[in-house]
Structure formats: structure tokens, C-alpha cells
N, C-alpha and C positions, 0 to 999 in steps of 0.2 A: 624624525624618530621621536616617539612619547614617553609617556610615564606606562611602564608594560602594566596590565591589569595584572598579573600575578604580584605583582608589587602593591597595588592596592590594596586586594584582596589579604595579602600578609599583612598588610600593615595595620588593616580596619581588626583583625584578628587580635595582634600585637595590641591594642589601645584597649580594645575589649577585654583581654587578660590582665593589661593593667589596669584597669580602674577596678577590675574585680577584687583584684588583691591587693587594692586601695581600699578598699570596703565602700566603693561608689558606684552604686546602680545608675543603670542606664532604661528608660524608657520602653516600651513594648520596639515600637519600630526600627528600634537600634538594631534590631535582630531579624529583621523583615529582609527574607531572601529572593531575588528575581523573582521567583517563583510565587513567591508570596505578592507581590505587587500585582501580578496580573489578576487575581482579584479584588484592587482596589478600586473604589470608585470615589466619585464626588467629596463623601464624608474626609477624606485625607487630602482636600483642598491645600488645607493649610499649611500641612506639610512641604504640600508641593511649591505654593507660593513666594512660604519666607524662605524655599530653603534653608528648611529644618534636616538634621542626618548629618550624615558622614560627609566630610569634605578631604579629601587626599588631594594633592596636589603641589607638584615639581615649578610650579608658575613659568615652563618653557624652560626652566635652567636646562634642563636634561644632567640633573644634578642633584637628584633626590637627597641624599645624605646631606650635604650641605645647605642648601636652597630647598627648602622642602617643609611639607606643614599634614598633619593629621589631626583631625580637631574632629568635634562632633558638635553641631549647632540645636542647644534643647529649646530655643524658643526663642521667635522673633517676632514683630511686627512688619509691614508693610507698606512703603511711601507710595506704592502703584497701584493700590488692590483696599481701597476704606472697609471693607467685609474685616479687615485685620488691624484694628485701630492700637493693637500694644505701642507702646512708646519706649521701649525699651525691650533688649533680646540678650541672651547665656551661651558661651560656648563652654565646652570642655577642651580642654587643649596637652596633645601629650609631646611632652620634652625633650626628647632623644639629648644626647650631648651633644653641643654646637648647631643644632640644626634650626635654621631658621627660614623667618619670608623676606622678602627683597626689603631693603628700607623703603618706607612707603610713608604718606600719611593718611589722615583722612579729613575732607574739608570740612564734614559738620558733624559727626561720631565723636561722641565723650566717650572714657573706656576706662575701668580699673581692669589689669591686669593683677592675678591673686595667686600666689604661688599654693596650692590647696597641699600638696606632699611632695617627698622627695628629696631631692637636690635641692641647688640654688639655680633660679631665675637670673638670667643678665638682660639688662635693659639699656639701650644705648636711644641715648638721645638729644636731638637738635630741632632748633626749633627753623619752620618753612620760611622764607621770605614770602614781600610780596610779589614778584615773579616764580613764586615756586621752587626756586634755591634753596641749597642749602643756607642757612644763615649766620652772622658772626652775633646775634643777639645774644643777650643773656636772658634769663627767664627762670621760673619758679614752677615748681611740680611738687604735687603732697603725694607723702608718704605715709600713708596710716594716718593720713590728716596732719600731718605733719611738713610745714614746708620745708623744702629743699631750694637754695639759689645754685642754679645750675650756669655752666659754663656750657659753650656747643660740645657733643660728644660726650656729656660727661654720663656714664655707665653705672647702672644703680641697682646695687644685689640687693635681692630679695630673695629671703630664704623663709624655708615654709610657715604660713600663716601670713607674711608680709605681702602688701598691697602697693600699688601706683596707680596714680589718675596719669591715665595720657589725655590732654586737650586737644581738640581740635588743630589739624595745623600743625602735632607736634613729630617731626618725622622720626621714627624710631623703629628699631629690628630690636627682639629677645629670643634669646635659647639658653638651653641649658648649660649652665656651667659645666666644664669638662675638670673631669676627674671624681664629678659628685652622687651620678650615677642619674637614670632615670626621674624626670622632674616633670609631674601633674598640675597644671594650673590651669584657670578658666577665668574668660573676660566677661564681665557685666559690662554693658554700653548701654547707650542710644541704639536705636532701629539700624541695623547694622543692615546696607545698599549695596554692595559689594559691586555692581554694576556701574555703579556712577561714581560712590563717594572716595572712589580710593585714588590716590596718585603714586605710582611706584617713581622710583629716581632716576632707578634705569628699565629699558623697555623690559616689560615683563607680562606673561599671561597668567589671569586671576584662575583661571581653570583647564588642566594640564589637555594635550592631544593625547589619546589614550590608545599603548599601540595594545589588540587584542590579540594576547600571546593565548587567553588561557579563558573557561566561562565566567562570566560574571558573579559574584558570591552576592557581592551586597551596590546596589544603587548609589552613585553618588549623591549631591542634595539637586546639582545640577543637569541630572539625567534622565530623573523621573520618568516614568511614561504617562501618557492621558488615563484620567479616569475613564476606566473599562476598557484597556489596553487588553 
């Protein structure tokens, strides 16, 4: 059983309302509906490539609400595709309370996560072994350019306007703090590979099976069809 598209569909809706009344615009093809795609061609390459858009996804939990991620990717680059030589890529990312992605890390992705409104950001974080473990190391993360000597686990709020650099390698889960309401924030990285670069901790799918309860409103970034579909 999947993540039902009528839950997509609400939820791509739900991000939409809130950045609007974030006063944060979103991109023409935020809004680009099935229907709209089949007159796409070629020119919206790039789209298709870095997947750029909407990304919903349960990662197999079958657990939305807990285990779960709505973001919207405005710009990336390309390790498979040199036509897209950015070096760097934006997501938007909405907060729900407690809701998060599997702890994971990633092997060569730099990343500030930035708390833009809202609630507070929770960041929990340990650093990879060299087997991929979790590890008893200690280590250092800046905060607003600010360093922090971290112990493994150790959990680091960020409330709006505040920033974290996660390093490569450094394995960590964030949501929103409960009790704080609705929390808005977006990662700056490296060329974000979603394909390769990620390692979750426990088994987990980067992009959910989708059961079609209902018609599709808006394309995943994952789903695109061919130019001139």
C-alpha cells in the first residue's frame, strides 16, 4: 500500500497556502497542472532533469504524518546531465509539527538548513562512521557561522531566521518543534543527487509507491512525463 495521491495532492495544496501567507512566491511551474504538462516540451528540460517541483513523500514509512517530507525543489544542478553545470541547488521545505525524513545522511552534499518562519526547527545530529554507523565521535557544526562542539545526538533549535551547516557524512533528521505551530524553512546545498548521494539508516524509499485513490492535480519532480507527452 502507498502514499494515496489524494494526500499528495492536499498536501502540495497545504505548502502552497502556506508560503503564500508566508508572503513567499513560488515559480510559474509550482502551479503547472497534469494537464498543463502535456504541452510541455524540450524547453522544460531542466525541470525534468534536476528534478526541480514538488516532491511529496512517505519514504515506504506508510506513515505520512510522522515519516514524511513536502518540500518544493526551486533549483538544482546536475552530476549526470553537464547541459546543467549549477553547482549548487534551493529547496523550500514545509514543517508540519514532528514530522520528519528517516535519519539519513549524505556522502558529498554540504547543506544549510534555515528556518525562513514560523515555529522552531529541531535538528538532531550525529556524526557517520567509517562503516556507515552511527558514531561515538564528537564534532563541530556552525551555527550562523558560529561553532558549536557537539556530542553524538546532540539536538539543535533553530528558531526563525536561524541557520545550520550540515557537513557531509553528518547523519541527521529535523521537524518542527511540537507545540510551536507550522514551521517554513529551506536548504541551500551542494548539487543535491538524491539517487546516489543519500544513505538512510534504516531501509527506506527516497520516493513513495503511489496508491491512485484520486486524479492527479500536480506532477511529482519524479514523475514528469517526456517532452511532448
Amino acid at each position: 500500500m502507498g502514499l494515496q495521491r489524494s494526500r499528495i495532492n492536499e498536501s502540495i495544496r497545504i505548502a502552497i497556502d502556506a508560503f503564500r501567507k508566508a508572503g513567499i512566491s513560488l515559480p510559474p511551474f509550482a502551479y503547472w497542472s497534469a494537464e498543463d504538462w502535456r504541452g510541455k516540451g524540450a524547453e522544460v528540460d531542466e525541470i525534468r532533469c534536476c528534478a526541480l517541483g514538488w516532491d511529496v513523500t512517505d519514504f515506504g514509512s506508510g506513515d505520512f504524518d510522522r515519516i514524511g517530507r513536502t518540500l518544493f525543489t526551486l533549483r538544482n544542478g546536475s552530476l549526470q546531465h553537464n547541459q546543467y553545470p549549477k553547482t549548487y541547488a534551493e529547496k523550500l521545505l514545509f514543517d508540519p509539527e514532528g514530522q520528519r525524513a528517516p535519519a539519513h545522511f549524505h556522502r558529498s552534499k554540504r547543506e544549510d538548513i534555515i528556518n525562513r518562519v514560523g515555529g522552531n526547527v529541531l535538528v538532531q545530529l550525529t556524526k557517520a562512521g567509517p562503516d556507515d554507523s552511527w558514531s561515538e565521535e564528537e564534532f563541530t557544526v556552525q551555527v550562523d557561522g558560529e561553532t558549536v562542539h557537539a556530542k553524538p545526538g546532540l539536538t539543535v533549535r533553530l528558531c526563525p531566521g536561524q541557520s545550520l551547516c550540515i557537513p557531509p557524512r553528518t547523519i541527521h533528521q529535523f521537524w518542527g518543534e511540537e507545540g510551536k505551530g507550522i514551521t517554513i524553512s529551506s536548504e541551500v546545498s551542494s548539487v543535491c543527487d538524491d539517487q546516489s548521494d543519500n544513505y538512510f539508516m534504516t531501509p527506506s524509499l527516497r520516493y513513495p509507491r503511489v496508491e491512485e485513490d484520486e486524479p492527479r492535480q500536480f506532477y511529482l519532480c519524479h514523475e514528469y512525463p517526456k517532452a511532448g507527452f
